[in-house]
C-alpha positions as CSV (number, residue, x, y, z in Angstrom):
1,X,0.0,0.0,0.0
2,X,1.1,3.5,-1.3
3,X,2.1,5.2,1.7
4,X,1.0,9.1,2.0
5,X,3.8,12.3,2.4
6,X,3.1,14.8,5.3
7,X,2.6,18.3,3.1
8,X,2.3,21.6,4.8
9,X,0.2,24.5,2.8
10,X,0.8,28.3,3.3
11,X,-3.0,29.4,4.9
12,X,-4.2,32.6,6.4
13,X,-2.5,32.2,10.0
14,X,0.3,29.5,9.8
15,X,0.7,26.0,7.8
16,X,-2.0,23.6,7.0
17,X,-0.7,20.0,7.4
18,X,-1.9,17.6,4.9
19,X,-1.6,13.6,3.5
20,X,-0.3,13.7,0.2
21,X,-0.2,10.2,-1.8
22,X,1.2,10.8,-5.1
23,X,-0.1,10.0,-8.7
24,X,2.0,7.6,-11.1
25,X,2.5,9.7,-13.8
26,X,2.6,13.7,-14.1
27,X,-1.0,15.1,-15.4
28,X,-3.2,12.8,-13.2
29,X,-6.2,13.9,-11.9
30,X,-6.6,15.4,-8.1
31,X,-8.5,14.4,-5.7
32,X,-9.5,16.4,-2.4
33,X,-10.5,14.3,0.5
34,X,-12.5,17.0,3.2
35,X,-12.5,14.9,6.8
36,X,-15.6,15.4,9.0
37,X,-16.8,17.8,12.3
38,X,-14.2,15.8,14.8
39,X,-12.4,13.9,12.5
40,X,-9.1,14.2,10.9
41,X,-6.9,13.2,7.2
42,X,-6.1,9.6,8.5
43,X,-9.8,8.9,8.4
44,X,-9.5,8.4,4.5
45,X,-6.6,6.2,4.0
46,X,-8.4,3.3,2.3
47,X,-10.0,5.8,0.2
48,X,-6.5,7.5,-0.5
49,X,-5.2,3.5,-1.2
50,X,-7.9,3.0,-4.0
51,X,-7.6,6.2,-5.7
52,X,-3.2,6.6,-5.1
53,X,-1.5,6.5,-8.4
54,X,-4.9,7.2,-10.4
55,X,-5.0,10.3,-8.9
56,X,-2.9,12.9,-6.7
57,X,-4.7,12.6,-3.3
58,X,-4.6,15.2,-0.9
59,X,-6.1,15.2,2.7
60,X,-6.1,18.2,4.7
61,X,-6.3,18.4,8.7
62,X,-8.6,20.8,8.8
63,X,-7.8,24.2,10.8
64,X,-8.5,23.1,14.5
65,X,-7.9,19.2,14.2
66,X,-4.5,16.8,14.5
67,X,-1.5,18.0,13.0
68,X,-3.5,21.8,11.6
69,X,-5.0,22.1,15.3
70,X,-2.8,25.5,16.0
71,X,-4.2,27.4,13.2
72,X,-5.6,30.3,14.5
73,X,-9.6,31.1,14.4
74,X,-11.7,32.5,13.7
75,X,-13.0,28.9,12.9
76,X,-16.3,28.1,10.5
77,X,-17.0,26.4,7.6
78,X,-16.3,29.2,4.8
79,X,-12.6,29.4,6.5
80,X,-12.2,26.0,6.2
81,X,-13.5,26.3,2.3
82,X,-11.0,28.8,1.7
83,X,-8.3,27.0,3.1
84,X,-9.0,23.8,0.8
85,X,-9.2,26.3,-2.2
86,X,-6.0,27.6,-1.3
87,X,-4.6,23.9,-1.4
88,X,-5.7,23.7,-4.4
89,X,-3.6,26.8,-5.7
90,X,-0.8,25.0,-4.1
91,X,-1.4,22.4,-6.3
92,X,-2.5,23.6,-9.6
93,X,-5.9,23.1,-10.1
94,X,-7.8,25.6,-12.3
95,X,-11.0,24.1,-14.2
96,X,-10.6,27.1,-16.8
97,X,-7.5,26.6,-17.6
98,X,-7.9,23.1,-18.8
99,X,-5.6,21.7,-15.7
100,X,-6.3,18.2,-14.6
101,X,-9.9,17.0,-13.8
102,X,-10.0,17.9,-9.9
103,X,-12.4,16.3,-7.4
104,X,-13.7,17.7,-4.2
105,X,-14.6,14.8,-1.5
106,X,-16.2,15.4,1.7
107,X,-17.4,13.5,4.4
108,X,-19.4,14.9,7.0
109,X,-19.2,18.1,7.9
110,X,-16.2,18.5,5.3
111,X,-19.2,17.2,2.7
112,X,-20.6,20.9,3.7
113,X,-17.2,22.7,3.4
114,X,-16.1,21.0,0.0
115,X,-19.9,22.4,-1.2
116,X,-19.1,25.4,-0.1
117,X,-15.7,25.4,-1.6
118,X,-16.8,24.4,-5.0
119,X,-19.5,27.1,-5.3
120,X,-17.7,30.0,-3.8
121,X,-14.3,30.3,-3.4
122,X,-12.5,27.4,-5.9
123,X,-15.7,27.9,-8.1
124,X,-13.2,27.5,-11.1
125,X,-11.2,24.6,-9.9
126,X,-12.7,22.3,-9.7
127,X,-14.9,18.8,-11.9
128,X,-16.1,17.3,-9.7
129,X,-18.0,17.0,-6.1
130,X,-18.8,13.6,-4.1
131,X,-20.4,14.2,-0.7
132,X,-20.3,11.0,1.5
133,X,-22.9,11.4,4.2
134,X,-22.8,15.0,4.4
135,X,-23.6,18.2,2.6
136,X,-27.1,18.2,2.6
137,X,-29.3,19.7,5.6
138,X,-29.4,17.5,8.3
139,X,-32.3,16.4,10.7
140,X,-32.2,18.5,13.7
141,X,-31.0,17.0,16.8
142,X,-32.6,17.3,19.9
143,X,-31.5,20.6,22.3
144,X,-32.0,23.4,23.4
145,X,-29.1,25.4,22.2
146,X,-25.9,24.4,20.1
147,X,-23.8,23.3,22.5
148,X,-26.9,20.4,23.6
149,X,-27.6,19.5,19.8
150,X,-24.1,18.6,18.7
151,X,-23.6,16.6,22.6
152,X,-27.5,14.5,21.2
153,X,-25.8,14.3,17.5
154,X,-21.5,13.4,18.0
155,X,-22.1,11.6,21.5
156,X,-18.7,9.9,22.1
157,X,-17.0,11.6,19.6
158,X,-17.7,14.6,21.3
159,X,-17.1,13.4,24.8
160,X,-13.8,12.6,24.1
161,X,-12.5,16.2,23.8
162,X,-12.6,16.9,27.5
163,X,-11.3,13.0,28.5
164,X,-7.7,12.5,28.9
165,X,-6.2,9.3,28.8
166,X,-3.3,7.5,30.6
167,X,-1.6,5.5,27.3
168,X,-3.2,4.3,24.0
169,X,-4.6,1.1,25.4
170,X,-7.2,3.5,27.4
171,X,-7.5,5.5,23.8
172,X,-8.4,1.9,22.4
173,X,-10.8,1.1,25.4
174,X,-12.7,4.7,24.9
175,X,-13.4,3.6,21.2
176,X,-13.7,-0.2,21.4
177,X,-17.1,1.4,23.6
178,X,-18.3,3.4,20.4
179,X,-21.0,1.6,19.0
180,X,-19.8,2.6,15.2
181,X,-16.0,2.7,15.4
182,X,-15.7,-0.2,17.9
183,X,-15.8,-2.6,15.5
184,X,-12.9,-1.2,13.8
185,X,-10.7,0.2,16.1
186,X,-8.0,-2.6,15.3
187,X,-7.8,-2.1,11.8
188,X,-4.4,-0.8,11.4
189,X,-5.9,2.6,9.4
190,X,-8.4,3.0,11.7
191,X,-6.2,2.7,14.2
192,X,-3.9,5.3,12.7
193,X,-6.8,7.5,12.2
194,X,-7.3,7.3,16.1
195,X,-3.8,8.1,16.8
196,X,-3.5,11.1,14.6
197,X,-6.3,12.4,16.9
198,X,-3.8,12.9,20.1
199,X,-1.8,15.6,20.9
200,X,1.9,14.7,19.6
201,X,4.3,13.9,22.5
202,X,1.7,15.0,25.4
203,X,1.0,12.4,28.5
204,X,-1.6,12.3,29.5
205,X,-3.1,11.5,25.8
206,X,-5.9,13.8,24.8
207,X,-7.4,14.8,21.2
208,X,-5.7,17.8,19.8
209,X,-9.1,18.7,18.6
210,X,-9.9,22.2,19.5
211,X,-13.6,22.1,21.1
212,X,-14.1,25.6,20.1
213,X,-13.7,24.7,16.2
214,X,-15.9,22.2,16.7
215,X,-18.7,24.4,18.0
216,X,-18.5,26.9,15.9
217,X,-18.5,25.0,12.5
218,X,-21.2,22.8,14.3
219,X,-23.2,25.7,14.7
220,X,-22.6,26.3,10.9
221,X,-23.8,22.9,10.0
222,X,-27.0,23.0,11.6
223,X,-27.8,26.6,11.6
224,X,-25.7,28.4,9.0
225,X,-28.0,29.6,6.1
226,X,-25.4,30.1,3.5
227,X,-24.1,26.8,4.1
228,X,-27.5,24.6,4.0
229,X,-27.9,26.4,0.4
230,X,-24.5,26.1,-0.8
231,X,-25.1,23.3,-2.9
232,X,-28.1,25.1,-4.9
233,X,-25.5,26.7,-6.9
234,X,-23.0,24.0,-7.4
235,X,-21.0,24.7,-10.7
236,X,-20.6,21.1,-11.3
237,X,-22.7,18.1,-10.9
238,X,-22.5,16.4,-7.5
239,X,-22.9,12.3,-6.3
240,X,-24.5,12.1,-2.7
241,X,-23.2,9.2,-1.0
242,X,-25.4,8.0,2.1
243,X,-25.1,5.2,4.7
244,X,-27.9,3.3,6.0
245,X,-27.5,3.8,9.7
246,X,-26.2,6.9,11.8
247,X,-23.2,8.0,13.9
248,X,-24.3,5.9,16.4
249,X,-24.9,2.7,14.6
250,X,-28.7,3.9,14.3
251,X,-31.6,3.6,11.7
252,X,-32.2,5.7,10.1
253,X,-29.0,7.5,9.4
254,X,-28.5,11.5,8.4
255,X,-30.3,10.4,5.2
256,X,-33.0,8.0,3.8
257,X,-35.2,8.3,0.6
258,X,-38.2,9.8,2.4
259,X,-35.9,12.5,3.1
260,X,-33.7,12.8,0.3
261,X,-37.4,13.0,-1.7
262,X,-38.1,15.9,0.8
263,X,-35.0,17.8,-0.7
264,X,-35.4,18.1,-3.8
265,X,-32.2,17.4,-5.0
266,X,-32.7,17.4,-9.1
267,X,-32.7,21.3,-9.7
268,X,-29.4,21.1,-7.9
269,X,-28.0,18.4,-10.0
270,X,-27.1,16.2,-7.0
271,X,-27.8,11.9,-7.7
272,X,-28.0,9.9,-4.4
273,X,-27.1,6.4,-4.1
274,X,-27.4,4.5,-0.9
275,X,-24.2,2.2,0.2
276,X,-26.2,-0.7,1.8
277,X,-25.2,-2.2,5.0
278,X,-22.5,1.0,6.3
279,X,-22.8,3.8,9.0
280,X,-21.4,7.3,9.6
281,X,-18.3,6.0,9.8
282,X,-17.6,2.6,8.0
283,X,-18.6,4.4,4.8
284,X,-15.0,5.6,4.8
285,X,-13.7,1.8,5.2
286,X,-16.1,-1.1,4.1
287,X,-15.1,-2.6,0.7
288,X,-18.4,-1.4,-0.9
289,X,-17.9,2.1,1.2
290,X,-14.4,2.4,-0.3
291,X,-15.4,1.1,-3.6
292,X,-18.7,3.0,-3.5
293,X,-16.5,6.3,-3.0
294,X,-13.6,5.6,-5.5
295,X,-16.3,4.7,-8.4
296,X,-17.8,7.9,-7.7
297,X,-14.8,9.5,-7.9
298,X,-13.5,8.3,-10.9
299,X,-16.8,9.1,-12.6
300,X,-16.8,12.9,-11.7
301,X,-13.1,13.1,-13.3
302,X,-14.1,11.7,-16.4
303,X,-17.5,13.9,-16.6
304,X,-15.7,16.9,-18.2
């Protein structure tokens, strides 16, 4: 397996640290992996793996997680959209120019900020848009302000940012416990997704995810205008990938047909495709998740 090259990108405030795995042969198409809400660029490697060679993949940590989590705020989801379109002038991409087919990917909340990005800010750079899970307005979680709605919708996830932990066999206990990673946590790039989350160097162990980031660009998911409409002017068509249960293992998930129909998603030129028998999380890392993803990929390089 192709292993990836830390990168660090120029951004408004310091460097932005991504995963870069390189392309086979010069002129290959780029692909732009977006990591969810409390996630990080680990999180896509067996996406990265299917599509390195084929493409020039690039993962950021987003400003406020792992390796990017002492870029400076102000946090929310149009920073983070101009960061990944600056990446992208690091790296060439420019649709009107007749560069190489380039493919925004998001997962999550980065399904929101790769929207955003491609109908705003790298408007002209880019082919393609795949939204895995994400992107589309959510149902509203339970709560009475934001703080109580992302606790009901990220359980665990969230919880972890104010735990500490003694060495990584407690890191492994905490998500063994998580009723939709547990399953994976031994999977060697899961398990290198879940280390990327600590604080380099630091005992006790804790997530190097900054809580604030996370509340403001949750607030943006759920409550942000500008970002629930971004994909109603999408210059390019976009494939919705959704998984069948939620971030807790749950059915329904973010999405079903009922209320996919509900959103009307011709006029915006978004298709939606169910990957059977995945959650929130093992989207990223079942076969049919990973081959779900890279088909849809592949397709929206070729679409130009």
């Amino acid at each position: 397996m192709r292993e990836p090259v830390q990168v660090s990108v120029p951004v408004d405030g310091g460097e932005l640290a991504a995963l870069h795995w390189g392309a086979d042969a010069p002129g290959s198409p780029i692909a732009v992996l977006v990591h969810g809400i409390t996630a990080n660029a680990m999180a896509w490697a067996p996406v990265a793996a299917a599509l390195a060679g084929e493409f020039e993949v690039l993962a950021p940590d987003l400003r406020g997680r792992a390796r990017s989590a002492g870029l400076p705020g102000p946090y929310g989801l149009n920073r983070h959209a101009d960061d990944v379109a600056t990446l992208l002038d690091r790296f060439g991409a420019d649709r009107d120019a007749g560069a190489d087919a380039t493919v925004l990917v998001g997962h999550s909340m980065g399904a929101f900020v790769a929207a955003l990005a491609a109908a705003g800010t790298a408007r002209d750079r880019v082919h393609g848009l795949v939204l895995v899970d994400g992107g589309l307005a959510l149902p509203e979680p339970p709560g009475a302000d934001v703080d109580a709605k992302l606790a009901a919708l990220l359980g665990p996830s969230l919880a972890r940012l104010t735990t500490t932990f003694p060495d990584l066999a407690a890191v492994r206990s905490f998500w063994a416990g998580h009723p939709a990673v547990g399953p994976w946590v031994d999977v060697p790039a899961v398990a290198a997704f879940l280390a990327r989350d600590l604080v380099p160097d630091e005992v006790p162990l804790r997530s190097a995810v900054v809580p604030e980031a996370v509340r403001v660009d949750g607030g943006d998911v759920l409550l942000n205008e500008r970002v629930l409409e971004a994909t109603a002017s999408l210059p390019v068509p976009a494939t919705l990938l959704w998984a069948t249960r939620g971030l807790l293992g749950q059915r329904p998930g973010l999405y079903d047909e009922v209320r996919l129909a509900g959103l009307g998603l011709e006029p915006s030129g978004i298709t939606a495709h169910e990957v059977p028998d995945t959650d929130h999380y093992s989207i990223l890392w079942t076969e049919q998740g990973v081959a779900a993803i890279a088909g849809a990929v592949r397709a929206a390089a070729t679409r130009t």
